[in-house]
KERO-100986 format. One line per field, with one value per residue (C-alpha): residue number from 1; residue in three letters; chain; z, x, y. Coordinates in pm, 1 decimal. Example, Ala and Ser with C-alpha at 12.3 -4.5 7.8 and 13.67 -1.06 7.14 Angstrom:
<zabas>
seq	[1|2]
type	[ALA|SER]
mol	[A|A]
w	[780.0|714.0]
u	[1230.0|1367.0]
v	[-450.0|-106.0]
</zabas>
This chain:
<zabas>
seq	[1|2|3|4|5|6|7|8|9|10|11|12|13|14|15|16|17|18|19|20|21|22|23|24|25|26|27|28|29|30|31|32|33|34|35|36|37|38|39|40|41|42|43|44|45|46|47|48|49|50|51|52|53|54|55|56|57|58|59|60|61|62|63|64|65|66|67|68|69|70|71|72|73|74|75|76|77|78|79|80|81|82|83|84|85|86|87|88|89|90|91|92|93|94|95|96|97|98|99|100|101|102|103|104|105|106|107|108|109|110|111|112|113|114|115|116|117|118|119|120|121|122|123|124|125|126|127|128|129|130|131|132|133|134|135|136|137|138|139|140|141|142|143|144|145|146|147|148|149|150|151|152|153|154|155|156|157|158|159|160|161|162|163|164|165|166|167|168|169]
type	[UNK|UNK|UNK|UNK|UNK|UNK|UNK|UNK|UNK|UNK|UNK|UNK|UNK|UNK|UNK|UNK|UNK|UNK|UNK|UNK|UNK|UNK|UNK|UNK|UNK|UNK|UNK|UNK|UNK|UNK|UNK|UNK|UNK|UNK|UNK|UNK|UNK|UNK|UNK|UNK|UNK|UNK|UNK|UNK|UNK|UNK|UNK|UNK|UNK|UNK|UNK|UNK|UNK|UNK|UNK|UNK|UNK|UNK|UNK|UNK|UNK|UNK|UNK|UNK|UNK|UNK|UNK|UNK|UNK|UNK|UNK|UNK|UNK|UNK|UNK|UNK|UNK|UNK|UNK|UNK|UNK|UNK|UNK|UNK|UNK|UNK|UNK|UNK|UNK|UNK|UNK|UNK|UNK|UNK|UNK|UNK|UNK|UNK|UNK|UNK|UNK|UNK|UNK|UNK|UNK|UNK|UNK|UNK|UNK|UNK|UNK|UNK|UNK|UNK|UNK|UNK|UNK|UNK|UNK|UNK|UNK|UNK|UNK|UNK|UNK|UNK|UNK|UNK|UNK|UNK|UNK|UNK|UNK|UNK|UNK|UNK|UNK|UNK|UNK|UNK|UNK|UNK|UNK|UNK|UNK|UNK|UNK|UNK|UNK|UNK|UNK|UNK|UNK|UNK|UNK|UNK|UNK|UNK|UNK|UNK|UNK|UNK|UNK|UNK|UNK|UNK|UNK|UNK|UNK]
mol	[A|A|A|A|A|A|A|A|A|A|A|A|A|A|A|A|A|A|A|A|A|A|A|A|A|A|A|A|A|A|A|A|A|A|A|A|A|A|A|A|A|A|A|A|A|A|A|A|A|A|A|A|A|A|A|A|A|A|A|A|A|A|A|A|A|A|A|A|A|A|A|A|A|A|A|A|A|A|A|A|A|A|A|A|A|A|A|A|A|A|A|A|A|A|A|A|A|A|A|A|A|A|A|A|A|A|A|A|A|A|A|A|A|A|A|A|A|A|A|A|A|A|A|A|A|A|A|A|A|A|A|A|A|A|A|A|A|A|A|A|A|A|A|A|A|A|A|A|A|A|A|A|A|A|A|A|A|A|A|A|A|A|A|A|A|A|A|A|A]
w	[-4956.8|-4798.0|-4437.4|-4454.2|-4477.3|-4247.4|-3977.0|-4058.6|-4003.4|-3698.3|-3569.8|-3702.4|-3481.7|-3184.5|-3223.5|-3245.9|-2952.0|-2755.5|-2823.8|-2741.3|-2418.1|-2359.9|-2422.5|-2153.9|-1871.9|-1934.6|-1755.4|-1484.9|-1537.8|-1333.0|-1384.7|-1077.3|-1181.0|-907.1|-998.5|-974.2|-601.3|-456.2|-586.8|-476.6|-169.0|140.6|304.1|28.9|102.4|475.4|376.3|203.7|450.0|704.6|496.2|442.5|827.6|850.9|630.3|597.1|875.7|730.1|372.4|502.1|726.8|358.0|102.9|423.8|401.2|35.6|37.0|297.7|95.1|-221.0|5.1|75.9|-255.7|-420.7|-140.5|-207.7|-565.1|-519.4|-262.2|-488.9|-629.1|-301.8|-125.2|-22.0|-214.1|136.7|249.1|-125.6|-154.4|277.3|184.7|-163.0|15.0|274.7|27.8|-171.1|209.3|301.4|-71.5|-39.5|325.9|199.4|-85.9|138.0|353.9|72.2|-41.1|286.6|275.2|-58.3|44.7|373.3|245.9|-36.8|184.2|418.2|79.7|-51.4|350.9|361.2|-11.9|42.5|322.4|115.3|-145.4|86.9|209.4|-179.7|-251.6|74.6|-72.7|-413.9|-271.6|-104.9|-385.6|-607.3|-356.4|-233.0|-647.1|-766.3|-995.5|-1271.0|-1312.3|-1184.9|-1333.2|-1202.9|-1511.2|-1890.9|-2187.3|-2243.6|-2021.8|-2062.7|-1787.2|-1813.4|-1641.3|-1415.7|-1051.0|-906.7|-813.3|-577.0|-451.7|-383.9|-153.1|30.5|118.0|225.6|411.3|657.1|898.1]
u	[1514.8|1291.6|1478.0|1396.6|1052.3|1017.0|1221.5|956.6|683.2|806.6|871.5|528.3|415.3|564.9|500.5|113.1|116.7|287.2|34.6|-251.2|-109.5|-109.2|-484.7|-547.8|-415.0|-607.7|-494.2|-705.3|-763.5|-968.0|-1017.5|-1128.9|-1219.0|-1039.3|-1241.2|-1564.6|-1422.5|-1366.7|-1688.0|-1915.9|-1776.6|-1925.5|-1536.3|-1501.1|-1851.3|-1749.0|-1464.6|-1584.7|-1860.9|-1621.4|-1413.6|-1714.2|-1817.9|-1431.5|-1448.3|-1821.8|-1764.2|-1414.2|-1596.0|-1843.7|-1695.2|-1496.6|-1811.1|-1986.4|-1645.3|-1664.8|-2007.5|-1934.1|-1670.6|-1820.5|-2147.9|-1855.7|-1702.9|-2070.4|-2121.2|-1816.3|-1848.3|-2224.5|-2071.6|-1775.4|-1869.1|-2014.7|-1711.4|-1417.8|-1096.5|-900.3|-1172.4|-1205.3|-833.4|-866.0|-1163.1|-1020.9|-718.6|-873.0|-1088.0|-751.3|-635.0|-939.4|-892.4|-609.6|-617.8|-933.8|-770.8|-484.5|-748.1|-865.1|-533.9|-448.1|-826.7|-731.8|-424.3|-554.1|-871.6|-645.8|-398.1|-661.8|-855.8|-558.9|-490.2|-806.4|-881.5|-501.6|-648.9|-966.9|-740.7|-493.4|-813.5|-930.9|-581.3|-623.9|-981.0|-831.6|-554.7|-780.2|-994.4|-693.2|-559.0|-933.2|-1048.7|-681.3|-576.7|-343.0|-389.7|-575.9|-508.4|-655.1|-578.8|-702.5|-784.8|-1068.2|-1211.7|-1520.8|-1766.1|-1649.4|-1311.8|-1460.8|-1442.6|-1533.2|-1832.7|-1671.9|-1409.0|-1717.7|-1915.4|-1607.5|-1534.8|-1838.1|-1912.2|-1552.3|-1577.9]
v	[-3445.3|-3738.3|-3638.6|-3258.5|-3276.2|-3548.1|-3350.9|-3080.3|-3278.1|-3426.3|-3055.9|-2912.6|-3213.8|-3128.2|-2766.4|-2858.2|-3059.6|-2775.4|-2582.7|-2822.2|-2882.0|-2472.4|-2426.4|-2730.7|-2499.9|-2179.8|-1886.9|-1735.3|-1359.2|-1106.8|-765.1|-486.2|-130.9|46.5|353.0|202.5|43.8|394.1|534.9|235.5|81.3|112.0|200.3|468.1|602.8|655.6|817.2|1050.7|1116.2|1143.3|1444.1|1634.4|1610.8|1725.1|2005.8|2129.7|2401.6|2536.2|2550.7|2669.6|2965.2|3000.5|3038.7|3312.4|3520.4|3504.8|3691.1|3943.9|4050.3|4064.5|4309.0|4506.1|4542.4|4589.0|4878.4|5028.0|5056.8|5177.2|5451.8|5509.1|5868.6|5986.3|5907.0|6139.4|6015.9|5932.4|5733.4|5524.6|5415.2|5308.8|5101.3|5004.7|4855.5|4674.2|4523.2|4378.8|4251.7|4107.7|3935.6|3832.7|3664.6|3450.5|3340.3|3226.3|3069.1|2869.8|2782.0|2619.6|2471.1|2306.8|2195.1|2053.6|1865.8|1668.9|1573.8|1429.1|1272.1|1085.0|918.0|830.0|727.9|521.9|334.6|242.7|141.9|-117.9|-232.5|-329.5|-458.6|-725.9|-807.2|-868.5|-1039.3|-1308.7|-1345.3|-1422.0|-1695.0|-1852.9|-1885.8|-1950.0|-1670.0|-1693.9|-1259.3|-1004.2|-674.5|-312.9|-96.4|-236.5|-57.2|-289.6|-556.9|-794.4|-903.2|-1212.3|-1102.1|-832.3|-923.6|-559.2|-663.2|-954.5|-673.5|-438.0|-709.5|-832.9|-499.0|-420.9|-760.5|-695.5|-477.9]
</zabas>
């Protein structure tokens, strides 16, 4: 009986000085709000400016179609009872063409502005991934995670990714 309990102390021993030794090499953990990087950094910023000086003049030429064609469909259905049947269904159905042809325009916009958005917003994000890389090896990182459920400020290191992106050039 004497030898059980004294092989669980010893263990209960051991187990507790284990565990001291693991709290004397705390881990290192950083968190970076990726989100917060591509709204806030000055790279993100010029990306974006640089897809609206891309795409101002397409969305705009877009949004001017858009209202000549709803003056024409407003004119026709003001002229509507006045006009001759023939002339109605010829101005009905180049109505639905023009329609159609901007929304394919738009489509194509659409499709053309977020493919340029995600090369541009992936190069923003390989340049955040080198800035958190040497932030992890300069301050010696256990753990630096871009996606938590909850993080305190005490772990948050956007901030740091923000300014080193915006300090390289």
């Amino acid at each position: 009986m004497k030898t059980l309990s004294m092989k669980t102390m010893l263990a209960a021993a051991a187990l507790a000085t284990a565990m001291v030794g693991a709290h004397a090499q705390e881990l290192k953990i950083g968190y970076v709000n990726g989100e917060r990087v591509l709204r806030e950094s000055a790279p993100a910023k010029a990306a974006q400016a640089k897809l609206e000086a891309e795409f101002s003049k397409r969305d705009k030429e877009l949004a001017d179609t858009g209202a000549r064609l709803k003056t024409a469909a407003d004119k026709l259905e003001k002229d509507a009872p006045t006009l001759p049947e023939s002339e109605r269904g010829r101005r009905q159905r180049e109505l639905v063409e023009q329609d159609r042809e901007l929304q394919r325009k738009r489509r194509e916009f659409q499709e053309d502005l977020n493919q340029r958005k995600n090369e541009e917003l992936s190069a923003v994000v390989e340049r955040s991934n080198r800035a958190i890389k040497q932030i992890f090896d300069a301050e010696k990182y256990d753990l630096i995670l871009q996606e938590a459920v909850f993080a305190g400020p005490r772990v948050d290191i956007t901030e740091k990714v923000i300014k080193a992106l915006n300090a390289a050039k």
